[in-house]
C-alpha positions as CSV (number, residue, x, y, z in Angstrom):
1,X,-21.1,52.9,137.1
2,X,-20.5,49.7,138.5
3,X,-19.8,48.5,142.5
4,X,-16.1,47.7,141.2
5,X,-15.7,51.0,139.5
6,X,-17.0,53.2,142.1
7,X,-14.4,51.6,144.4
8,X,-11.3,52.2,142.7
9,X,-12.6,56.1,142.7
10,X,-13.2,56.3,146.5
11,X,-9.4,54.6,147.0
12,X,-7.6,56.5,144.0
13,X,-9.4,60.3,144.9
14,X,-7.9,60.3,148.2
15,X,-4.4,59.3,146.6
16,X,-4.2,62.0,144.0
17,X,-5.8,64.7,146.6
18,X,-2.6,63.6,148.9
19,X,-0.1,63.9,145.9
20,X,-1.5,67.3,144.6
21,X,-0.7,68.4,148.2
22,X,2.9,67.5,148.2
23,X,3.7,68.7,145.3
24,X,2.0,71.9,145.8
25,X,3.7,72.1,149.1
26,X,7.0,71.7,147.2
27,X,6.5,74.2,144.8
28,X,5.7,77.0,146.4
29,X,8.2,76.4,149.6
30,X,11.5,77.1,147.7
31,X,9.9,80.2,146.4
32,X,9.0,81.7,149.9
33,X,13.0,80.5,151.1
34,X,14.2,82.5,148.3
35,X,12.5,85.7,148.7
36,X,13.5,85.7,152.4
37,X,16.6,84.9,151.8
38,X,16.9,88.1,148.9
39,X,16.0,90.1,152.0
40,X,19.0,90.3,153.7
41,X,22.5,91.2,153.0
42,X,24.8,88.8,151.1
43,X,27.3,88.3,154.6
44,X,23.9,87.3,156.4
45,X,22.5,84.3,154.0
46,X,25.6,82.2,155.4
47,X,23.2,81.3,158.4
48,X,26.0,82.6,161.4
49,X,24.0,83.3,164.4
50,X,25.8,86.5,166.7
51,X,27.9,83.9,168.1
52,X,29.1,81.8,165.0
53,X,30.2,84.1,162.8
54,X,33.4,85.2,161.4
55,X,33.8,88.8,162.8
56,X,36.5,91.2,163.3
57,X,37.3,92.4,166.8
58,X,36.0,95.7,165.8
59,X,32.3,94.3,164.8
60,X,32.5,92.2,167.6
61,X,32.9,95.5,170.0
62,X,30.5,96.8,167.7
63,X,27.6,94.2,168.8
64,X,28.4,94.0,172.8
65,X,28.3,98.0,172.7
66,X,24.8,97.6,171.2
67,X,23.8,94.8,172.8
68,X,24.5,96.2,176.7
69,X,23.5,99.7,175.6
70,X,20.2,97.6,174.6
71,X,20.4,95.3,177.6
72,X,20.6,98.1,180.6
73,X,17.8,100.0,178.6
74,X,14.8,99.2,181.6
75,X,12.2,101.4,179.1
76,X,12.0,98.4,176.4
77,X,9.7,95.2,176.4
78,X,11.2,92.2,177.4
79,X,11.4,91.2,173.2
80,X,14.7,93.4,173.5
81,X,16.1,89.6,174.5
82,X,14.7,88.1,171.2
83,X,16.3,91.0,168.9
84,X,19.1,89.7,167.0
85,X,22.1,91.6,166.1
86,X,24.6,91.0,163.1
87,X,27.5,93.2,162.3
88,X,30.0,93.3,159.7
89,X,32.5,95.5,158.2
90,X,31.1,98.4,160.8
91,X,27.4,97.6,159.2
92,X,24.2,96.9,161.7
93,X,21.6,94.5,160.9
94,X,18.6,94.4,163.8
95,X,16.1,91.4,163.1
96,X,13.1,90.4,165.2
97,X,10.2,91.0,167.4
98,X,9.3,94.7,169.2
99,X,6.1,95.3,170.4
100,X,5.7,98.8,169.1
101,X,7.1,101.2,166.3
102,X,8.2,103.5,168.8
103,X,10.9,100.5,170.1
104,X,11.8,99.7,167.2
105,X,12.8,103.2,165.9
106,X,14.4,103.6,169.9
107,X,16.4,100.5,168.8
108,X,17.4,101.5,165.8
109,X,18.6,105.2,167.5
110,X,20.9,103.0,170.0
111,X,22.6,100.8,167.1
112,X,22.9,104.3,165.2
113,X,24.4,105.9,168.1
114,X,27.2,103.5,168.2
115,X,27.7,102.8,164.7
116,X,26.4,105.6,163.0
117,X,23.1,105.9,161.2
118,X,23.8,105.4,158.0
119,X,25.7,101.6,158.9
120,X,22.1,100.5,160.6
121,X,19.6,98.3,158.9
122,X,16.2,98.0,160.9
123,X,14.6,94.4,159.9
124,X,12.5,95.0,163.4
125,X,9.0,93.5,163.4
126,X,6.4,94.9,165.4
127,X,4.1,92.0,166.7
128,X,1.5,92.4,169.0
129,X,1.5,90.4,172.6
130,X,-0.7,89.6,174.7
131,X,-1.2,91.2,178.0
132,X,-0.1,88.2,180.1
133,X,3.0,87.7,178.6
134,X,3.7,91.3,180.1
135,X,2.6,90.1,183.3
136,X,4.7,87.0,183.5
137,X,7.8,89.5,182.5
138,X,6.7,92.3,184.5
139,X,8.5,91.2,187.6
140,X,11.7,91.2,185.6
């Protein structure tokens, strides 16, 4: 190969190793949105947050029941905060982070108490944390 040649392959490598990326990146993005988004229930995929959505006075009695039951519960990690809480039509969706699957199930057996069992969806995660964000809460 010639000086010239070998040239235009160091400048238009890096180029087509850039594009590939992007449009990896943008096919396999959607996909991932989608199968989260197939997750949940239809009322949820709207995006309202606790606060935001639509909700009859009777869900929203629903959620503060939970949510203080939850709340004045001094046995949980300090995650309880981070759980979200979605109701709708006297149905219970519980989404985020617990630190064991004995809180989660705990969680799950304080929505049920106030809505009943069979109206509770658990979407709980159990995540591990480190020991020192226990000790920065621990005082709370």
């Amino acid at each position: 190969m010639t000086a010239s040649c070998l040239g235009r392959v160091r400048v238009v490598a890096p180029v087509m190793t850039v594009f590939f990326c992007f449009l990896l990146v943008a096919v396999l993005v959607p996909g991932r949105q989608e199968a989260q988004q197939s997750s949940v229930g239809a009322w949820d995929r709207k995006g309202f947050t606790a606060d935001q959505g639509k909700m009859s006075l009777e869900d929203r009695a629903l959620m503060q029941e939970i949510r203080q039951a939850i709340h004045h519960e001094r046995n949980l990690s300090y995650n309880r905060r981070n759980i979200r809480i979605l109701t709708h039509g006297g149905k219970v969706i519980l989404q985020g982070p617990v630190e064991s699957d004995q809180e989660k199930g705990h969680l799950e057996m304080m929505a049920g108490s106030a809505a009943g069992p069979e109206n509770v969806t658990n979407q709980l995660e159990v995540t591990a944390t480190s020991n020192t964000t226990e000790a920065a809460h621990a005082s709370y």
